[in-house]
C-alpha positions in Angstrom: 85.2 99.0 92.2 88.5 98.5 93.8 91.4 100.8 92.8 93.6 99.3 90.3 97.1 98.6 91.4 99.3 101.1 90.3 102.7 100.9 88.2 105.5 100.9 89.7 108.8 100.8 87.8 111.8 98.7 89.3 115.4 99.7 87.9 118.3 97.0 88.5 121.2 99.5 89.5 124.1 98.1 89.1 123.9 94.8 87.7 127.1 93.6 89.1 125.9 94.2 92.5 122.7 92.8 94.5 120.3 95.0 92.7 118.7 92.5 90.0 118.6 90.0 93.0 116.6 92.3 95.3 114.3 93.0 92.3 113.1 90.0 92.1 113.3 88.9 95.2 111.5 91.9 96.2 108.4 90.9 93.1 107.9 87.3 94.5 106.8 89.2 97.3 102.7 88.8 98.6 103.0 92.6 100.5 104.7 93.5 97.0 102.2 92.4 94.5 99.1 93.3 96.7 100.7 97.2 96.7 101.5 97.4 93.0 102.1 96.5 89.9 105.8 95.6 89.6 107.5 96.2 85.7 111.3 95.2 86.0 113.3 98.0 84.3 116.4 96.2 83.1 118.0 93.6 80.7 115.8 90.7 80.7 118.5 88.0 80.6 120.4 89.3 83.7 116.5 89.1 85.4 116.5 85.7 84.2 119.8 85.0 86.2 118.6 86.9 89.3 115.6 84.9 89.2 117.7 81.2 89.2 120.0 82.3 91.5 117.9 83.5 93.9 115.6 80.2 93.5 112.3 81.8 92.6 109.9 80.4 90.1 108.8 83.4 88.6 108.5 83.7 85.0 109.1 87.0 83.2 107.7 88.4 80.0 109.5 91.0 77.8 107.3 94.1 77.6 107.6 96.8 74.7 106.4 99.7 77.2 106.6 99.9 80.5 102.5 100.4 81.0 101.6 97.1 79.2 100.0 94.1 80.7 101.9 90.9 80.7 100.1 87.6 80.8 98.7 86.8 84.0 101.1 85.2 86.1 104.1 86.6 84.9 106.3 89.6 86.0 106.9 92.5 83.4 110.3 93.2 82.2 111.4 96.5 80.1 114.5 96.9 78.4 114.5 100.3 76.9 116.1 101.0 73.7 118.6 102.8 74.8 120.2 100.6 77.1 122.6 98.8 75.9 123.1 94.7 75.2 126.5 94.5 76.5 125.8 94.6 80.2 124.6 91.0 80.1 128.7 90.5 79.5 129.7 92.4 83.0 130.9 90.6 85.6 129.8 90.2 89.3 131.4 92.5 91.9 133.4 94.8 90.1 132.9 98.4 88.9 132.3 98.3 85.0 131.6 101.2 82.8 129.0 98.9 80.7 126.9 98.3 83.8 127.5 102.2 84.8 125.9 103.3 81.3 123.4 100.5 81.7 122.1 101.5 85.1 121.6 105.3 83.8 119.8 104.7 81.0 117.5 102.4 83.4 117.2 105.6 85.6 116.1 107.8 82.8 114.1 106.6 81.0 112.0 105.2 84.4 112.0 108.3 85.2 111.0 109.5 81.6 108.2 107.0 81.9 106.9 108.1 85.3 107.0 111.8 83.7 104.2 110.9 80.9 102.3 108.7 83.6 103.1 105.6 82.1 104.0 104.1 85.4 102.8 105.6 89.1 106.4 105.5 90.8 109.4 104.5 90.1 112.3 102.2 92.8 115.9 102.4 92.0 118.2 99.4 92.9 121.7 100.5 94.1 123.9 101.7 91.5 127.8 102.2 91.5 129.2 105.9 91.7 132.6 104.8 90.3 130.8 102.7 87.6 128.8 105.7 86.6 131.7 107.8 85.8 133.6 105.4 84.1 130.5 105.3 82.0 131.4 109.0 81.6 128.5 110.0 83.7 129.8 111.9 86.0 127.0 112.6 88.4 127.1 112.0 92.3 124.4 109.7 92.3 120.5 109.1 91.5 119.7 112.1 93.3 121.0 114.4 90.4 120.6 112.7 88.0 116.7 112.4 88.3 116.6 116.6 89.3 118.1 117.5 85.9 115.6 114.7 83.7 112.7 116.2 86.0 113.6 119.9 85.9 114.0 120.0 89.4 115.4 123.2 91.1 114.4 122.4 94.8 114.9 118.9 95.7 116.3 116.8 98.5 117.5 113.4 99.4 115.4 111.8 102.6 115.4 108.9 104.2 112.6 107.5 106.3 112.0 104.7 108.7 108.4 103.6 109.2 106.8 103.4 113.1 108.1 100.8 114.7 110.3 98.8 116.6 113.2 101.5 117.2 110.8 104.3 115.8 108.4 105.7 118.6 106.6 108.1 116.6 103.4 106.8 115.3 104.3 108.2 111.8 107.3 107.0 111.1 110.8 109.3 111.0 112.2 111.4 108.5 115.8 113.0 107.8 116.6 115.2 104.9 120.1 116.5 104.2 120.6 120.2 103.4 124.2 119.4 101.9 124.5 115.7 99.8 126.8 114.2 97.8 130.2 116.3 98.2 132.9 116.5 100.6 133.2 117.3 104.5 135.2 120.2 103.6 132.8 121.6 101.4 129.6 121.6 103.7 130.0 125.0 105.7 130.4 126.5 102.4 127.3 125.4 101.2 124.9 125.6 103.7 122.7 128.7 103.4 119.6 130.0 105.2 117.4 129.5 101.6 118.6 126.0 101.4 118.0 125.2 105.2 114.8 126.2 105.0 113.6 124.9 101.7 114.1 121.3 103.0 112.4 122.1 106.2 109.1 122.1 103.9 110.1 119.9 102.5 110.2 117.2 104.5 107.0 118.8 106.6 105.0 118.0 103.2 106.2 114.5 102.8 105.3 113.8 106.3 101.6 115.3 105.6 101.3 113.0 102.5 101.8 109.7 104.5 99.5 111.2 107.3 100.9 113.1 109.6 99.3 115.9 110.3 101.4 118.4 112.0 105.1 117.0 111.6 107.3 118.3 114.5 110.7 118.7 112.6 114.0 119.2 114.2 116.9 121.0 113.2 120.6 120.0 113.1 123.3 122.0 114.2 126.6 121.7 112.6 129.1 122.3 114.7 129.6 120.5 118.0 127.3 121.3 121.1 125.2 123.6 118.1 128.8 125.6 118.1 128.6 126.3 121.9 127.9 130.3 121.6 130.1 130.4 118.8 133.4 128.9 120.3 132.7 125.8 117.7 131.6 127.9 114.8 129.4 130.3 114.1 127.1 128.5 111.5 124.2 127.9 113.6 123.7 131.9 114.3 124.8 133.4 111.1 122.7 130.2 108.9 120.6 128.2 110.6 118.8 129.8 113.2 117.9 132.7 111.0 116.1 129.6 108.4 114.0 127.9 111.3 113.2 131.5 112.6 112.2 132.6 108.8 110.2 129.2 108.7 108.1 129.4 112.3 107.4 133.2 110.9 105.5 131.6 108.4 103.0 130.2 110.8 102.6 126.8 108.8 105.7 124.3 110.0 106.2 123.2 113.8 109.8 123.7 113.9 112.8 123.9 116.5 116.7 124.0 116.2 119.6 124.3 116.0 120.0 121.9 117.9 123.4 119.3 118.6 123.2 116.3 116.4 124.8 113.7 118.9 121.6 114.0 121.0 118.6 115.1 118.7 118.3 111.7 117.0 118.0 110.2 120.0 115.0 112.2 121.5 113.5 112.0 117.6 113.2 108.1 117.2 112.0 108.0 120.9 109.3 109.9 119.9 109.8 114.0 120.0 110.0 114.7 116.9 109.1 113.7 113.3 111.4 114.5 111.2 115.2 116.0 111.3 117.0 118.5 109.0 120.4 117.2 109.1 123.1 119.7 107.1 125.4 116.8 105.7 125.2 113.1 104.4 126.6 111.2 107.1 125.0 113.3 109.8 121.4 111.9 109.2 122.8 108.4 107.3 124.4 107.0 110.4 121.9 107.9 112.9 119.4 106.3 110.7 121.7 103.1 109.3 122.0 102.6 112.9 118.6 102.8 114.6 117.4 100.7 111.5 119.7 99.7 108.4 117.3 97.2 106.8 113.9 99.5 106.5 115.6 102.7 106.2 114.2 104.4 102.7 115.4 106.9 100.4 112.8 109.1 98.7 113.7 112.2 96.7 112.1 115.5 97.3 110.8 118.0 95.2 110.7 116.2 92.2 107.3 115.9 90.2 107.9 112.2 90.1 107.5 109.8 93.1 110.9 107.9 93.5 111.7 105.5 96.3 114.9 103.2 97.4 116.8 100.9 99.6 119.5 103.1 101.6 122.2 100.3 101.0 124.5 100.2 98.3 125.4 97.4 96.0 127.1 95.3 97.7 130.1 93.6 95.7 131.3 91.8 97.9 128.3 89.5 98.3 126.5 89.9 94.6 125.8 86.7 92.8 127.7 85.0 95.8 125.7 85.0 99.3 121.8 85.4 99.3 120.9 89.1 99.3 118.2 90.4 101.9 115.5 92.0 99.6 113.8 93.7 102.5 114.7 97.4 102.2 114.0 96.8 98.6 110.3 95.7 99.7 109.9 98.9 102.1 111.1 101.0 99.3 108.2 99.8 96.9 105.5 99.8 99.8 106.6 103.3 100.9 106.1 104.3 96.8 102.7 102.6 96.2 101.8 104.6 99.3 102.8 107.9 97.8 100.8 107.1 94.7 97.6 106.9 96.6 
């Protein structure tokens, strides 16, 4: 017998922004609906909109639960009970507290639902950080926010681009940040040798679960020129050499580093390596926007959940105005149904 599709849950973010758009665009998919199961997380009258202003002909039906059928033909939309009514009132392109509320009780109780197996995975559409604290939510992003519903202690935020095009490596590349959501100022702070090598394995067991058998994962430096002896800093000696020297004594991760960050992304989406450990957000997000923006994915690491989704953001300044390209959306939910397997 063939293996069932499995559930995949699709929260609309932000529904000021091109979240509900990319949804759906994203369902009337054919690489999308022979993956998974789709079941729309989200108020069904702003799907409804998404649907006629992106020009589809797909037809929804309201669903109690997010593991019940739907008649055939139609694409499942949940609206949890806690969410409120009142985002259908919120208006394109501008941060609202009522979409802020809206898009975190999307996010919990997907992620509630993907706890007791109801659905497989779960995809998040872009939400607003300023929206979410006006909500009074005042949490740096999805990352955290799905650590403290899930329990999780050792987690990380990844992104990954699949083999191809500017990606030599036949598995597809990997970064994962040591340091996330904060400021500049704050990273040297944070970074320590635990947490520099906790998302070494990290990101060496992702890569195993989509196939790669020995993952060769690089190291970031910090500082310029990997601090240059120390001249730069002294970060690379004192933190992160002493976590890839900790790892390697393990015997189970192929790892190298420190090594300078304006150069290692080259060599690793020509080919060298697998994976990189980058110590701050925009030290892996540019190098990765840049080598390829539109199938760059998020997943979350270390969470007992599989959680997937687009790197952009949402986008005001096109939302409900311009078409919205839906195709990181689409690599988001392939990369999840592949995680289920």
């Amino acid at each position: 017998m063939p293996t069932p599709h499995p559930t995949i849950a699709l929260t609309l973010g932000d529904v000021a922004g091109i979240g509900p758009e990319v949804v759906v665009r994203a369902c009337a998919d054919p690489r999308v609906l022979a993956a998974c199961r789709p079941v729309i997380v989200g108020h069904p009258e702003i799907v409804r909109r998404a649907i006629a202003h992106s020009g589809l002909q797909t037809k929804i039906s309201e669903v109690t639960q997010p593991d019940e059928s739907p008649p055939n033909n139609t694409l499942a939309c949940w609206h949890p009970s806690t969410a409120p009514q009142d985002v259908v009132d919120v208006s394109p392109g501008h941060n609202d507290a009522r979409a802020g509320r809206a898009a975190y009780e999307y996010l919990v109780a997907a992620a509630k639902a993907a706890l007791a197996k109801q659905v497989a995975a779960i995809t998040t559409a872009p939400l607003s950080k300023a929206a979410l604290h006006l909500a009074g939510k005042k949490y740096p992003g999805h990352t955290e926010i799905l650590a403290e519903v899930c329990g999780a202690r050792d987690f990380g935020m990844m992104l990954f681009l699949p083999s191809g095009g500017a990606v030599k490596s036949p598995h597809g590349l990997g970064v994962v940040h040591v340091t996330l959501h904060t400021s500049i100022r704050s990273v040297p702070d944070l970074l320590t040798t635990a947490g520099v090598a906790e998302k070494i394995e990290l990101i060496d067991g992702f890569l195993r679960r989509v196939g790669c058998p020995s993952p060769r994962v690089a190291v970031c430096a910090l500082n310029p020129h990997a601090g240059e002896e120390g001249i730069f800093g002294d970060e690379e000696s004192r933190i992160i050499a002493p976590a890839v020297q900790a790892i390697l004594g393990r015997g189970r991760v192929n790892v190298t580093g420190p090594l300078p960050a304006d150069t290692l992304f080259r060599r690793a989406a020509a080919g060298e390596f697998d994976a990189v450990v980058a110590m701050y957000h925009d030290q892996g997000h540019i190098a990765f926007k840049l080598i390829g923006f539109q199938s760059a994915v998020n997943v979350t690491l270390g969470l007992p959940i599989v959680r997937t989704s687009p790197s952009h953001g949402t986008a005001f300044d096109i939302a409900w105005k311009r078409p919205a390209d839906a195709s990181g959306m689409i690599e988001a939910i392939l990369i999840a149904a592949k995680l289920t397997l």
